[in-house]
C-alpha positions in Angstrom: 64.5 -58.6 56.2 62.7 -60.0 53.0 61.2 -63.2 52.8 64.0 -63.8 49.5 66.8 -62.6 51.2 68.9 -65.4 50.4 67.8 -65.0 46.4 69.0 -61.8 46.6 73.0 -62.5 46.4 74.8 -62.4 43.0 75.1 -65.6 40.9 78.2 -65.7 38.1 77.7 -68.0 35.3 80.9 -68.1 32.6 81.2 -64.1 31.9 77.6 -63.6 33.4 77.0 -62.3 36.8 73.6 -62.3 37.5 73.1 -59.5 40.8 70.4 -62.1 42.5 68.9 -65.0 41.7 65.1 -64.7 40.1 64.4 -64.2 36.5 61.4 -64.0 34.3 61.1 -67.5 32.9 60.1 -67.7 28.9 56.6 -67.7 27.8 55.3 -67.5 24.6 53.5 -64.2 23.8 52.1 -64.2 19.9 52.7 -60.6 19.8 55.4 -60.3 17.1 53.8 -59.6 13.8 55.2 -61.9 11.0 58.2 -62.4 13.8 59.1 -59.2 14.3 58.9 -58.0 18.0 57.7 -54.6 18.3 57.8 -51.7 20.5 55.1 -52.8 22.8 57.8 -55.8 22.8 60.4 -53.7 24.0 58.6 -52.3 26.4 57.3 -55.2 28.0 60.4 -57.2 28.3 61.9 -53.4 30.0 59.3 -53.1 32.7 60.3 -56.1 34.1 63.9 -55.3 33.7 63.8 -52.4 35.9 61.9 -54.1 38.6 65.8 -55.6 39.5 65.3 -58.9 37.9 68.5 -61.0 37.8 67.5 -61.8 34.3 65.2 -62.3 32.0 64.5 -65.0 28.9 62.6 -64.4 26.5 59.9 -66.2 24.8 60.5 -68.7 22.5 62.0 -67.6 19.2 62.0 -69.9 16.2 64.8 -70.8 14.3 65.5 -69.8 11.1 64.3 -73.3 9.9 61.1 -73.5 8.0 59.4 -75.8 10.2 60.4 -74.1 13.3 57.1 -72.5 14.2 53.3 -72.9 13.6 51.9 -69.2 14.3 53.1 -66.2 12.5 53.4 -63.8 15.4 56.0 -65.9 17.1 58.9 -64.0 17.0 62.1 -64.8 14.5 65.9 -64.8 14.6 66.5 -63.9 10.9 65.8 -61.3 8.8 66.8 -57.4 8.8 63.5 -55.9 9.9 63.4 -58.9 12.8 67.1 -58.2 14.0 66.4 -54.4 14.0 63.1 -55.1 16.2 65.4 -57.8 18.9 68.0 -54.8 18.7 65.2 -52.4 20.4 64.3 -55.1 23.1 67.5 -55.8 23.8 68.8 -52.4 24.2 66.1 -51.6 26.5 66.3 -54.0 28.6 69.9 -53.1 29.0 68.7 -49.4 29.1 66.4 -50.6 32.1 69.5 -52.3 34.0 68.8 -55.9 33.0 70.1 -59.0 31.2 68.5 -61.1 28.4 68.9 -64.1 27.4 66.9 -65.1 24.0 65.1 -68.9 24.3 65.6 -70.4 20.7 62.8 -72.9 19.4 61.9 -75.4 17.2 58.7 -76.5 17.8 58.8 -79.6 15.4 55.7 -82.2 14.9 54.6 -81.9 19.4 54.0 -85.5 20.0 50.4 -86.2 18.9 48.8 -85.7 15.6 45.7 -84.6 17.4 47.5 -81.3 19.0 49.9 -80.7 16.4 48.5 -77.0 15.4 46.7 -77.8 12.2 47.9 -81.2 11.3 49.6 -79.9 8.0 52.0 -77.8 6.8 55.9 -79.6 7.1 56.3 -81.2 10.2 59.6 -82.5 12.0 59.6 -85.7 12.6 62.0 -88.0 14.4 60.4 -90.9 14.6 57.8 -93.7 13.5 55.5 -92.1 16.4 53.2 -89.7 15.3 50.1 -89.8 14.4 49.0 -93.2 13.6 51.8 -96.3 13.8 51.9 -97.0 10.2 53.3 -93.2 9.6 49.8 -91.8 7.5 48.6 -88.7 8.9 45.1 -87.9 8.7 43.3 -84.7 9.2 39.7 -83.4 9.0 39.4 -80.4 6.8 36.2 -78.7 7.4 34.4 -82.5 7.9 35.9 -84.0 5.5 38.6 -86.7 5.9 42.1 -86.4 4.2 45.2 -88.1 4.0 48.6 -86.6 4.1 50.4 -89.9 3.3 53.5 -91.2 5.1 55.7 -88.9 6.8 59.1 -90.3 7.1 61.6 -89.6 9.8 63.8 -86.6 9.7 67.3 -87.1 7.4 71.2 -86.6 8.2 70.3 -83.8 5.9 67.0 -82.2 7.7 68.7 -82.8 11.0 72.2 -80.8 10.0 69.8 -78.3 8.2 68.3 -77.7 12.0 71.6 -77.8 13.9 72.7 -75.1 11.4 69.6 -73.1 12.2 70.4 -73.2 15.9 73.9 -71.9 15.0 72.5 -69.2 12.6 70.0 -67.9 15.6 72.9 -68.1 18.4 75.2 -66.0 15.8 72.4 -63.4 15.3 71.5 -62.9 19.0 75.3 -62.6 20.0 76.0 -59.7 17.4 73.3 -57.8 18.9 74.6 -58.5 22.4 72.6 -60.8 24.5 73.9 -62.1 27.9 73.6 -65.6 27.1 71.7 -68.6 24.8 68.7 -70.8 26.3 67.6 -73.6 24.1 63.7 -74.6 24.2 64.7 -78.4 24.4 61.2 -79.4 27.1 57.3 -79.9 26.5 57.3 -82.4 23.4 58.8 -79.9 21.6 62.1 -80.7 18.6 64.9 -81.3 20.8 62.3 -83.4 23.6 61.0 -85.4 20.9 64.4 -86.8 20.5 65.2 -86.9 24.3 61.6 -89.2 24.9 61.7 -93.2 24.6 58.0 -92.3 23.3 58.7 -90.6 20.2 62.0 -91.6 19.5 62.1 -95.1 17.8 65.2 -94.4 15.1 67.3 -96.7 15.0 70.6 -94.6 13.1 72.7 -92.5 15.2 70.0 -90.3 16.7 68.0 -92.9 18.6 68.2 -95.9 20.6 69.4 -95.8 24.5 69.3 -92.4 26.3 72.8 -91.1 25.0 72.1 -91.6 21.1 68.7 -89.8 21.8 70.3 -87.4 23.9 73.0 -86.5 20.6 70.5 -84.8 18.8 70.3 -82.0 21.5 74.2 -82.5 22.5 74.9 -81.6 18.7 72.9 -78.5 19.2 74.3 -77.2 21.8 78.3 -77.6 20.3 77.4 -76.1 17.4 75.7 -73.1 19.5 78.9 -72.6 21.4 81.1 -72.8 18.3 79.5 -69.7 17.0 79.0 -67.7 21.2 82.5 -69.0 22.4 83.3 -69.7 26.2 82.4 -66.6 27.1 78.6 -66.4 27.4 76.2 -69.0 29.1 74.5 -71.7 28.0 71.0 -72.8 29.4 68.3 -75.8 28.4 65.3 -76.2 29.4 63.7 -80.0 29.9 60.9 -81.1 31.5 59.4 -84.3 32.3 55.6 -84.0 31.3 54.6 -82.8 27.5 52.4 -79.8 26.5 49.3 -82.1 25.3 50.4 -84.5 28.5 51.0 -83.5 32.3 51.5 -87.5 33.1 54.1 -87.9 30.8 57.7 -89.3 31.9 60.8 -88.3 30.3 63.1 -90.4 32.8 61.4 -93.5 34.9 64.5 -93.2 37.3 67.0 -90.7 38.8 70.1 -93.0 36.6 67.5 -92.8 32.9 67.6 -88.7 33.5 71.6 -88.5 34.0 71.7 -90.6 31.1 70.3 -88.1 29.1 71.5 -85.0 30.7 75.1 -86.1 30.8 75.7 -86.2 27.2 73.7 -82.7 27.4 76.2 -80.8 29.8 79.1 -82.7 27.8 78.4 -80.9 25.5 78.0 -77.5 26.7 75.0 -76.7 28.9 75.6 -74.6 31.8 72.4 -74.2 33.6 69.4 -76.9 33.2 66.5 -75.1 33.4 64.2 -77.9 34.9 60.5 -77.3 34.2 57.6 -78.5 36.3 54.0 -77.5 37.0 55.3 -77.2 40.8 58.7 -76.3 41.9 57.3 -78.0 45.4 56.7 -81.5 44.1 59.4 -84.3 44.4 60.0 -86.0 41.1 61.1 -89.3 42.2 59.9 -91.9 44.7 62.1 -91.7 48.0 63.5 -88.6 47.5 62.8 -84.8 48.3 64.4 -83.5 45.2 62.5 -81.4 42.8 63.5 -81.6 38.9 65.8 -79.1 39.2 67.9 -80.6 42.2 67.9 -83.7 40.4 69.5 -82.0 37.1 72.3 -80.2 39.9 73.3 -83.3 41.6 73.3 -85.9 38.5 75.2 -83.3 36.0 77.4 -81.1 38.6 75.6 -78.2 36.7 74.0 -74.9 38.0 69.7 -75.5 37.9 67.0 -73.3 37.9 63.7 -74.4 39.1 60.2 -73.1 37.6 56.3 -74.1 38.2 54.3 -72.5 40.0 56.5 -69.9 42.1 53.5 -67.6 43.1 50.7 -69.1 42.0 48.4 -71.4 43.6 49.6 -75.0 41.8 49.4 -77.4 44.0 45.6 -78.3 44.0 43.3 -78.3 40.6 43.8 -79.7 37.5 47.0 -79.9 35.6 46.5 -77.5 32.7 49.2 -75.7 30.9 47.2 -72.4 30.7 45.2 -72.5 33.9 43.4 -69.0 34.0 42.0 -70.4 37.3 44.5 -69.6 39.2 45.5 -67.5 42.3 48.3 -65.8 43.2 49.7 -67.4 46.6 52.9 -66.8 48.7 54.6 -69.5 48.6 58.6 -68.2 48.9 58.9 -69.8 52.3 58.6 -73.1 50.4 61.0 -71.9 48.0 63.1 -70.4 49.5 63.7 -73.1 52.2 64.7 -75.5 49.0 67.1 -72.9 47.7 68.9 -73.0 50.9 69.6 -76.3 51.1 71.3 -75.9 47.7 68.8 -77.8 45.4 68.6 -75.3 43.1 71.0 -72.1 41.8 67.9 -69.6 39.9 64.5 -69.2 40.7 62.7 -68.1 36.9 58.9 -67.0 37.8 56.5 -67.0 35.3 53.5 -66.1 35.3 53.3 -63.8 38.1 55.6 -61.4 36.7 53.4 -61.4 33.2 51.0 -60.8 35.5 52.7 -57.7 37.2 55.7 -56.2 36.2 56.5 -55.0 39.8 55.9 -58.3 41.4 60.0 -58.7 42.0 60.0 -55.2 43.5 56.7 -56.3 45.9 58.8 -60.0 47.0 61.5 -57.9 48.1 59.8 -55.6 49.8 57.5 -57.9 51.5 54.0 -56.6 50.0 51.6 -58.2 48.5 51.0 -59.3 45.5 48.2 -58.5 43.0 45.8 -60.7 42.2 46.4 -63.0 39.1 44.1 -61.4 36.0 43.8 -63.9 33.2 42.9 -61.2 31.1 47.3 -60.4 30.9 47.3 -64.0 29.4 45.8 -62.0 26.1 47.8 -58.6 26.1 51.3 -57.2 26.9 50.8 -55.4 29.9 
């Protein structure tokens, strides 16, 4: 009998049936020249496939917005060349047995100036909070000192220009016959820049208490499921802390979160993909509930819980890209949460990056490989 025993019984989600309950969580590559994703692509997102994964989502793709991404090797959701290259992926992972589930992005401005990829370019920005308060953005070319001038808020018209976007990546991914849509909607990113008290100070439509900042991403995900229909899933991904800030709060208190995930599963969402640096850590004083069992019992949704499954989180410093750590077993832990229904999915990240048998090894009981920050780098 395998430690994941119980993870290994079939999940249904809408038209989706997953055959057990770990997936390959999303995580960003860079290996998609000018947004294509290549064969070495294909082949990455395969091995993993035909390990027995219930699933897999991708990294994030940008929207076919032109602020939607900072790097050019991100990949797209637009284009001939780039919908022949997702057409490969796609069909080998299905070759290998699996099911995929493309993660769109839209990166937008991140929440401060000072980690917002180069400080220029055409950011996204929702609110009167970033960069300095009085809206002028500065940046230091080289060691000189420059001013961008006042940013202003996004429009009505930039906003509906980005839900379309969403809709026009949904539509693409669908005709080339995903298993389902996940929305990038955590880390300071677009959608979580809305979400966040922080960097949300409109005071139209799209801000003010948790369910007008919570309509930005609630619009998103109706017009996504205009163009999939009923028939395919739905899945968001939130988090509390932000890329350039582990001790950031999204939600002070259990009732603040189901204010903004309510309007959220409203909408559409079927699965709240609840990131954390550590699927082991209660979120909220006086209660043993991860992120992820929060999102279950305040919505009535499925959840999937992520952070650190495999991987030695719990002690050291709280870095997104930590090339410190170790791999650990720590299923019992999970596991023993899954049971008590907390959670519905398991997504692992890093360890399978790491090794593209490490599903195979959990089931089987061996062990696992040692984590190699060197497979940060490459797609092995």
């Amino acid at each position: 009998m395998s430690t994941i025993d119980p993870l290994l019984q079939p999940f249904t989600i809408r038209g989706l049936t997953l055959p057990n309950r770990v997936v390959m969580a999303p995580m960003t590559r860079y290996r998609s020249p000018l947004g294509v994703p290549t064969e070495e692509v294909a082949s990455y997102y395969a091995r993993r496939a035909a390990s027995g994964l219930g699933g897999i989502l991708t990294e994030g793709i940008a929207v076919p917005h032109y602020a939607a991404g900072d790097h050019p090797d991100i990949p797209r959701l637009d284009g001939v060349e780039v919908l022949d290259g997702w057409r490969k992926v796609i069909d080998a992972v299905h070759a290998a047995g699996g099911r995929i589930i493309p993660q769109l992005w839209h990166q937008g401005p991140m929440w401060n100036v000072e980690y917002a990829g180069t400080r220029i370019g055409n950011p996204m920005r929702p609110s009167g909070i970033w960069g300095p308060p009085d809206g002028v953005i500065s940046f230091r070319p080289e060691g000189r000192e420059e001013s961008l001038g006042p940013v202003p808020p996004m429009s009505d018209s930039d906003i509906a220009d980005v839900i379309a976007a969403y809709a026009l990546a949904a539509r693409n991914a669908v005709a080339l016959g995903v298993d389902g849509i996940a929305i990038h909607g955590a880390h300071g990113y677009l959608i979580d820049t809305f979400l966040w008290d922080y960097t949300n100070q409109r005071e139209d439509r799209w801000g003010g208490d948790a369910a007008r900042r919570a309509a930005f991403g609630a619009a998103v995900v109706r017009a996504i499921r205009a163009e999939i229909g009923e028939g395919l899933p739905i899945v968001l991904r939130f988090s509390q802390f932000k890329m350039q800030d582990y001790r950031a709060v999204l939600a002070e208190t259990p009732d603040m979160l189901g204010e903004l995930l309510g309007p959220l599963a409203d909408a559409g969402v079927d699965l709240f993909d609840a990131s954390q640096r550590y699927f082991d850590t209660p979120i909220f004083e006086g209660s043993p509930l991860n992120l992820a069992g929060w999102a279950k019992k305040l919505t009535g949704k499925a959840s999937m819980t992520v952070g650190g499954v495999a991987l030695d989180k719990a002690k050291g410093g709280a870095r997104h890209i930590d090339d410190s750590q170790q791999s650990v077993n720590n299923l019992p832990l999970l596991v023993k949460r899954f049971e008590r229904g907390e959670f519905d999915l398991v997504a692992v990240g890093r360890a399978i990056l790491n090794d593209p048998e490490w599903f195979t090894k959990a089931v089987n009981g061996d062990s696992f490989l040692p984590f190699d920050p060197a497979n940060l780098e490459r797609l092995s």
